[in-house]
C-alpha positions in Angstrom: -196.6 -115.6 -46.1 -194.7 -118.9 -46.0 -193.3 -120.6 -43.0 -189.4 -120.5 -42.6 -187.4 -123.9 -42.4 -187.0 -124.3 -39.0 -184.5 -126.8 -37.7 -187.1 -128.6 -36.5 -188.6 -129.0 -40.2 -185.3 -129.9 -41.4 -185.4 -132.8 -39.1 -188.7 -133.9 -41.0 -187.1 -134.1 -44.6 -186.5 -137.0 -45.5 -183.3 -138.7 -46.8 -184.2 -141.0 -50.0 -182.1 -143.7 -50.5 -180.4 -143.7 -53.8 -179.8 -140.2 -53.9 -177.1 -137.5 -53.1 -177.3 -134.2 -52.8 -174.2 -131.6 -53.5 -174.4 -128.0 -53.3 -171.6 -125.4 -54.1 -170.9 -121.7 -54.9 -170.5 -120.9 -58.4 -170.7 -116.8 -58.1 -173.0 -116.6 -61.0 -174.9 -113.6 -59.8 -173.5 -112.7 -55.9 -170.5 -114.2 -53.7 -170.4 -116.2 -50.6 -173.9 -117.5 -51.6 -175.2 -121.3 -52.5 -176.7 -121.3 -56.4 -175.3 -125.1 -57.5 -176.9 -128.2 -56.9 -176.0 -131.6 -58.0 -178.5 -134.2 -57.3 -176.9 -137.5 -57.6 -179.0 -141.0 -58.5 -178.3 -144.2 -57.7 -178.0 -146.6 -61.2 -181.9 -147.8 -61.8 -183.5 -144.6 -60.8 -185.9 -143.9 -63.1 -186.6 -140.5 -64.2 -189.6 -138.4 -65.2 -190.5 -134.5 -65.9 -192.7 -132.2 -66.8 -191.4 -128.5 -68.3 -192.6 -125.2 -69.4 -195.4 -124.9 -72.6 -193.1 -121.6 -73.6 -192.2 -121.7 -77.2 -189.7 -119.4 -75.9 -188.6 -122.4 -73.9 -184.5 -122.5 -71.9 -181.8 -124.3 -73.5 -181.6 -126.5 -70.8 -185.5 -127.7 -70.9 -184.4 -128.3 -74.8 -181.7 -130.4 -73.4 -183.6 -132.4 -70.5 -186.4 -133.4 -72.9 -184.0 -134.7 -75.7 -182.2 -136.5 -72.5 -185.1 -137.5 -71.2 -186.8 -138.9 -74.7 -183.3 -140.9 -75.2 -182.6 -144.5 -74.6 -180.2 -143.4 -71.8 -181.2 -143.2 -68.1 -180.3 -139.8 -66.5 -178.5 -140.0 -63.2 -178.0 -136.5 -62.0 -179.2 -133.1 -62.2 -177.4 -130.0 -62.0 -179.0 -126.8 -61.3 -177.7 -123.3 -61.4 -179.9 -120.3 -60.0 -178.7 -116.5 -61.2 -179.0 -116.9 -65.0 -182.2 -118.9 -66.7 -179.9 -119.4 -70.3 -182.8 -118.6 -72.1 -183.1 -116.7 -75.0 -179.6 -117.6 -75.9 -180.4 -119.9 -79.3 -177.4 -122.5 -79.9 -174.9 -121.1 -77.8 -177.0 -121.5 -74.8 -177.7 -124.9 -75.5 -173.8 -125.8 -76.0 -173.2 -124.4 -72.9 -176.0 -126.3 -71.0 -174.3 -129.4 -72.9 -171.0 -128.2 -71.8 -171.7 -128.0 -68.2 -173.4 -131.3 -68.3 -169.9 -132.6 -69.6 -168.6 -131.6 -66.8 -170.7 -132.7 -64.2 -170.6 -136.2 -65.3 -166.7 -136.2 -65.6 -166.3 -135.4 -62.2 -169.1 -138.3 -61.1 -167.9 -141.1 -63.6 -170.7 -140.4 -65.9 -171.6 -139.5 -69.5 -173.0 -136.3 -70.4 -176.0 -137.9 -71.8 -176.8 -138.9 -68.1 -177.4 -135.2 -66.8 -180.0 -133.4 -66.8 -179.5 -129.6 -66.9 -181.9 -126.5 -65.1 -181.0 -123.3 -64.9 -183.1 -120.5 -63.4 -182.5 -116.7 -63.3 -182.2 -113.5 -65.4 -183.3 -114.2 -69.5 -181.1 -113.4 -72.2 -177.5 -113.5 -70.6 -174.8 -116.0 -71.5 -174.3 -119.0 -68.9 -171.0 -118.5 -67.1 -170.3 -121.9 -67.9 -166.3 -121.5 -66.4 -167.9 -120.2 -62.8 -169.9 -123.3 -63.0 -167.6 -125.7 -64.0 -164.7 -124.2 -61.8 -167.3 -124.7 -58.5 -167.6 -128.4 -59.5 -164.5 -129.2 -57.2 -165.6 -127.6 -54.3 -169.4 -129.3 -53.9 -169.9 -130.2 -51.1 -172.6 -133.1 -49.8 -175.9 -131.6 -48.0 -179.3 -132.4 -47.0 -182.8 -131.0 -48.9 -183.1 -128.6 -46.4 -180.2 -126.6 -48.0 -181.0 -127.9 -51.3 -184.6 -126.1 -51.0 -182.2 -122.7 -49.9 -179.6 -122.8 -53.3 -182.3 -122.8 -55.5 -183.9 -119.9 -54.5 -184.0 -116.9 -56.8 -186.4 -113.9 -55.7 -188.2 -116.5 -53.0 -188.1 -115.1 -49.8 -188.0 -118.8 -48.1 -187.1 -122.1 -49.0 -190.2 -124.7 -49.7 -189.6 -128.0 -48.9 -191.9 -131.6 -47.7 -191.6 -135.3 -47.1 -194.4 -137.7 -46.7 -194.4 -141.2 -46.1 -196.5 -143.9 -46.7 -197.5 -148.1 -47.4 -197.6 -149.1 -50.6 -200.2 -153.1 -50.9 -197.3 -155.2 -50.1 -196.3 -153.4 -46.6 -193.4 -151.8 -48.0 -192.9 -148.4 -46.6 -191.7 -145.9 -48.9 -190.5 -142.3 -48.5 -191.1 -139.2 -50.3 -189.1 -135.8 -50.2 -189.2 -132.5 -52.8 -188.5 -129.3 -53.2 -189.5 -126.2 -54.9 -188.6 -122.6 -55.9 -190.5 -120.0 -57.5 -192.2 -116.6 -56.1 -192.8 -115.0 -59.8 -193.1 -115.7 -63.2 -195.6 -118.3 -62.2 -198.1 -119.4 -64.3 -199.6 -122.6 -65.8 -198.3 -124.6 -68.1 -196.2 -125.6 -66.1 -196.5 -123.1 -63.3 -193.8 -124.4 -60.3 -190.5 -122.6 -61.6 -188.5 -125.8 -60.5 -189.5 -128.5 -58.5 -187.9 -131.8 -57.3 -189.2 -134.6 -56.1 -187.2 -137.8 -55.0 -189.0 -141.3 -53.9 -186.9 -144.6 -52.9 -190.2 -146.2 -54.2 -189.6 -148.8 -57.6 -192.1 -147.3 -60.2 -191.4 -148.2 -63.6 -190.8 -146.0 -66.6 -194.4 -145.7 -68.2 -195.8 -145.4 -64.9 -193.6 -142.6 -63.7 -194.4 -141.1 -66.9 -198.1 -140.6 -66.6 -197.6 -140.0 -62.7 -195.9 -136.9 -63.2 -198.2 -135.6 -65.7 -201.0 -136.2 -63.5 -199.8 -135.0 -60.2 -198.3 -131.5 -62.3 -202.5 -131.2 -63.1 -203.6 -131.3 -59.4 -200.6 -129.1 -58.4 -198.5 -127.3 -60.2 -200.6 -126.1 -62.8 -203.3 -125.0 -60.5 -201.4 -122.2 -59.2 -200.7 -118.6 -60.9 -198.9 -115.3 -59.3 -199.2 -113.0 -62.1 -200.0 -114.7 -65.3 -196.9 -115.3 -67.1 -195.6 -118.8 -68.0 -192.1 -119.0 -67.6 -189.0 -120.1 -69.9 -187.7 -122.4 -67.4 -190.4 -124.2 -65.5 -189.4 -128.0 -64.9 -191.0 -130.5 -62.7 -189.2 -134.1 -62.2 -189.7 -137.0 -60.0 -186.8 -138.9 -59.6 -187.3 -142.7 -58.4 -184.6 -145.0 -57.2 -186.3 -148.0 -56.0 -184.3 -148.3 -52.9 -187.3 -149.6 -50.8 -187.5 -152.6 -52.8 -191.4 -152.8 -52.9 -192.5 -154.9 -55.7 -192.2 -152.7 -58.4 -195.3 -150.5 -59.7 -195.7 -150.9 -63.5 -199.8 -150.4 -64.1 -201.1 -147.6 -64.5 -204.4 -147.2 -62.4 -203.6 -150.0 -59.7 -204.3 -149.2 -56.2 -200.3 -148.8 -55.4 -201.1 -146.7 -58.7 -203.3 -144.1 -56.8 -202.0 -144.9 -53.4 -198.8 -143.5 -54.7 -200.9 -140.5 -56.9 -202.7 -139.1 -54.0 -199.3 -139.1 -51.6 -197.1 -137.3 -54.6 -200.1 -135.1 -55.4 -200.2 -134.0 -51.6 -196.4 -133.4 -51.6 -196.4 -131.8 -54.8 -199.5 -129.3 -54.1 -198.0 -128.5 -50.6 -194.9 -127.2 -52.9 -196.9 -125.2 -54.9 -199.2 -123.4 -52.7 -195.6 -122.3 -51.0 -194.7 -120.9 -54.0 -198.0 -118.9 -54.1 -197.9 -117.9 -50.6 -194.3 -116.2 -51.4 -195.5 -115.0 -54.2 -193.2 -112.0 -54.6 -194.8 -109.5 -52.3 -197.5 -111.1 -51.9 -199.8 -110.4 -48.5 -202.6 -112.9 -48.8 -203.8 -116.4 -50.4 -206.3 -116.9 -52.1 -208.2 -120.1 -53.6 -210.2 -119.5 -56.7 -212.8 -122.2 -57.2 -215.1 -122.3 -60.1 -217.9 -124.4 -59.9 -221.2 -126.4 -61.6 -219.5 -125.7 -64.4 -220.3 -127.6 -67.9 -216.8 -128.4 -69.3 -213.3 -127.8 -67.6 -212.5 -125.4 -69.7 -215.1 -122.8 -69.0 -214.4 -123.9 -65.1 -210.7 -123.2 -65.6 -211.2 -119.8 -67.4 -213.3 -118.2 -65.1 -210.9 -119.3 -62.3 -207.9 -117.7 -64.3 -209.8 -114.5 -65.2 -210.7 -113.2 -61.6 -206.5 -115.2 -60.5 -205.3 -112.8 -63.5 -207.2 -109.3 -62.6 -204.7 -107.5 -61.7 -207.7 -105.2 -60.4 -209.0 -107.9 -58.3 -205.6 -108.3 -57.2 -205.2 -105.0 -56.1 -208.4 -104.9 -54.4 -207.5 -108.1 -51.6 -204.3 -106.6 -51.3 -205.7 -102.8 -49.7 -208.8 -105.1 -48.1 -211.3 -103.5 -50.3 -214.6 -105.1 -51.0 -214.9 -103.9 -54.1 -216.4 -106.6 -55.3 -217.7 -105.8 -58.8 -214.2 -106.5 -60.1 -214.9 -109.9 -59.6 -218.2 -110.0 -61.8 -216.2 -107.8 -64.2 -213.9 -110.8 -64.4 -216.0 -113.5 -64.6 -218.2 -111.3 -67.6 -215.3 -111.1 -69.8 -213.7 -115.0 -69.0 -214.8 -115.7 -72.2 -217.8 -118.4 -71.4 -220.0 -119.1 -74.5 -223.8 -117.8 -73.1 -223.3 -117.6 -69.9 -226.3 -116.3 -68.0 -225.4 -114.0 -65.5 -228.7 -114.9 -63.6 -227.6 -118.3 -62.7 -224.4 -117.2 -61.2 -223.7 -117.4 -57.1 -220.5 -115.6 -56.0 -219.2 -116.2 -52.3 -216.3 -114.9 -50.4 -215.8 -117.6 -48.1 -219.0 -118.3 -47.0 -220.4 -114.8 -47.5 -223.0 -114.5 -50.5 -221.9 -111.9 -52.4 -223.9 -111.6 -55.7 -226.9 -113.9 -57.2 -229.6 -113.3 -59.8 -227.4 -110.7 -61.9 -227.1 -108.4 -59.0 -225.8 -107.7 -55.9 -227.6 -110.6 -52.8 -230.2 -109.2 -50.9 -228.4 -110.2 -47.7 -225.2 -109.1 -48.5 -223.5 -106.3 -46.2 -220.5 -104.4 -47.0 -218.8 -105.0 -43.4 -219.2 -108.7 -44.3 -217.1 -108.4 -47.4 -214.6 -106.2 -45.3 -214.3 -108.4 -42.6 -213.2 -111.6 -45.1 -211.0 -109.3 -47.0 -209.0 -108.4 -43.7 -208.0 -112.1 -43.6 -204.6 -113.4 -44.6 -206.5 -116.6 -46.4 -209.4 -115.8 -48.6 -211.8 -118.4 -50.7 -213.8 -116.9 -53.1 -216.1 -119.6 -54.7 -218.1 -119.2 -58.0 -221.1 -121.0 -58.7 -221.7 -121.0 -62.5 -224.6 -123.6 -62.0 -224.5 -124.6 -65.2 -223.1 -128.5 -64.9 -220.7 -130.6 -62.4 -217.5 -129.9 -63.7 -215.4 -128.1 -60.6 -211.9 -126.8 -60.9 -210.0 -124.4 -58.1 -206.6 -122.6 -58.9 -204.6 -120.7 -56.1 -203.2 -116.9 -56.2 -202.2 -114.5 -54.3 -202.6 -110.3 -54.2 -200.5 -107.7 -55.4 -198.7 -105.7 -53.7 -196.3 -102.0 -54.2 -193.5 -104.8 -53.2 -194.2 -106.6 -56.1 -193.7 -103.6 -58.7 -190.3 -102.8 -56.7 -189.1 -106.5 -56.6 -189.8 -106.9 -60.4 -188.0 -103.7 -61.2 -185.2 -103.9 -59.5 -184.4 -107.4 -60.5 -181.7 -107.0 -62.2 -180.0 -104.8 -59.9 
């Protein structure tokens, strides 16, 4: 489903001034393969992230929100793919601590400047001497291969850069990466995900940006429902491009900048749907004329979730009564079925309780054949709008998630 990185797409990351990337071979789960990265900032970046709502939450999202609540400014990540350390209590979290020790000896840091991820198989012990040992042999890269060592089951690296001019003329750059393909759901919902800017945005501001972009983005996306130990979203920004520096929240650099990380950030995201692990087709959920968010968001969720539904787009079967079935039992206080419009794209499917009068069963086929599906729900019962993206099931994803391990 996703597009490769081409060379030619390579060529369109961008570099962000202030930081350095490192990548290296640690052997934590296979040889002769990338699964460390060391992303190096530039003294003044300031930091911000997001992580998993999981009370079952990774010893090194424990560690990166302590870091990241402290008085001290972070000024590198290191992430290892091939073991999540969750699920490992205190001794997980000493080794997360441990490895961060040893990353910042090797850049002139102190441990309290690095900010640990992990992603992986849960509840094994971090080879913390594989890491630490591969910490001599990193070598500098670009995000392009960045986007490839953090991989797990993803099929294809997912990477963007935008650019853009902030009020003063100043323009600033913008480059990210993300990994996930299962395990995905809100809150948060990306997995990992890394975004660098040479833009100067203050503390507070960065802060509230993340949250806000991780709500248009990242946490509009599910593959199958389950929220992960691990998930972590950071924006790192080093204020290399010397624009005068953003500190209000909901100025016009304030949304200029918003709208361009929300962009980048939802581009990530809807790669990790599209490689959704087996996955054969896309699909955007939107709920809509809704009263309240929340009923908007849990009628998106429950047709994203069916796993019948699911199954249905995957074999490109209009059986389309799985999708009222879903919306029934989303859990909306008196909702009246009468009101309701359902669409495949532009198709009307259902209205007035029932199944439209104009509705014709090579119609349905015909959008469920596609690769990219919209089904649209009309609740008409407010103004309130919401959309989440999915993707099918497959038989691949039953064999990928069994033999994970292996």
């Amino acid at each position: 489903m996703a597009v490769n990185l081409s060379v030619k797409e390579e060529s369109q990351l961008y570099a962000i001034d202030g930081i350095s990337l490192f990548v290296g071979q640690a052997g934590i789960k296979k040889p002769d393969h990338h699964d460390l990265t060391v992303i190096l900032l530039a003294d003044g970046t300031t930091v911000a992230g997001v992580f998993t709502q999981n009370r079952f939450c990774a010893a090194p999202v424990v560690l990166c929100k302590e870091i990241l609540a402290g008085s001290v400014a972070p000024r590198a990540l290191v992430i290892n793919t091939g073991n999540a350390n969750a699920g490992t209590g205190q001794t997980g979290r000493d080794n997360a601590r441990s490895v961060c020790q040893s990353v910042a000896k090797q850049f002139g840091l102190i441990t309290e400047q690095v900010l640990p991820f992990s992603t992986g198989v849960i509840l094994e012990p971090l080879p913390v001497n594989k890491i630490t040992n591969a910490l001599s042999s990193l070598k500098q890269t670009t995000w392009g291969t960045v986007a490839q060592a953090i991989m797990t089951t993803d099929t294809l690296p997912k990477a963007a850069s935008r650019k853009m001019n902030l009020s003063d003329g100043t323009s600033v750059s913008f480059t990210g990466v993300s990994k996930g393909s299962g395990m995905i759901h809100p809150n948060m919902a990306t997995m990992l995900g890394f975004i660098g800017t040479d833009a100067a945005i203050s503390q507070n501001v960065l802060n509230q940006l993340v949250k806000e972009v991780a709500d248009t983005s990242f946490n509009c996306i599910t593959v199958d429902g389950d929220t992960s130990t691990n998930d972590s979203f950071v924006i790192m920004a080093t204020g290399a491009a010397k624009n005068t520096p953003i500190d209000q929240i909901g100025s016009a650099d304030y949304e200029l900048l918003k709208e361009t990380l929300s962009s980048l950030a939802l581009e990530l995201a809807q790669a990790i749907v599209r490689d959704g692990e087996g996955a054969t087709k896309f699909m955007t959920i939107n709920a809509q004329n809704a009263a309240t968010k929340e009923e908007a968001q849990k009628v998106a969720y429950a047709i994203a979730h069916s796993p019948l539904v699911k199954t249905a787009f995957f074999a490109s079967d209009p059986n389309l009564g799985r999708l009222l079935c879903a919306i029934g039992y989303a859990g909306v206080n008196d909702l009246d079925v009468n009101q309701i419009q359902l669409f495949l794209d532009d198709v009307l499917v259902a209205e007035k309780g029932g199944r439209a009068l104009s509705y014709q069963e090579e119609d349905g086929a015909r959008v469920m054949a596609q690769d990219e599906i919209t089904v649209t729900v009309k609740l008409n019962r407010g103004q309130v709008n919401t959309t989440v993206y999915t993707c099918d099931f497959s038989y691949d994803y039953v064999r990928i998630n069994a033999d994970y391990r292996s």
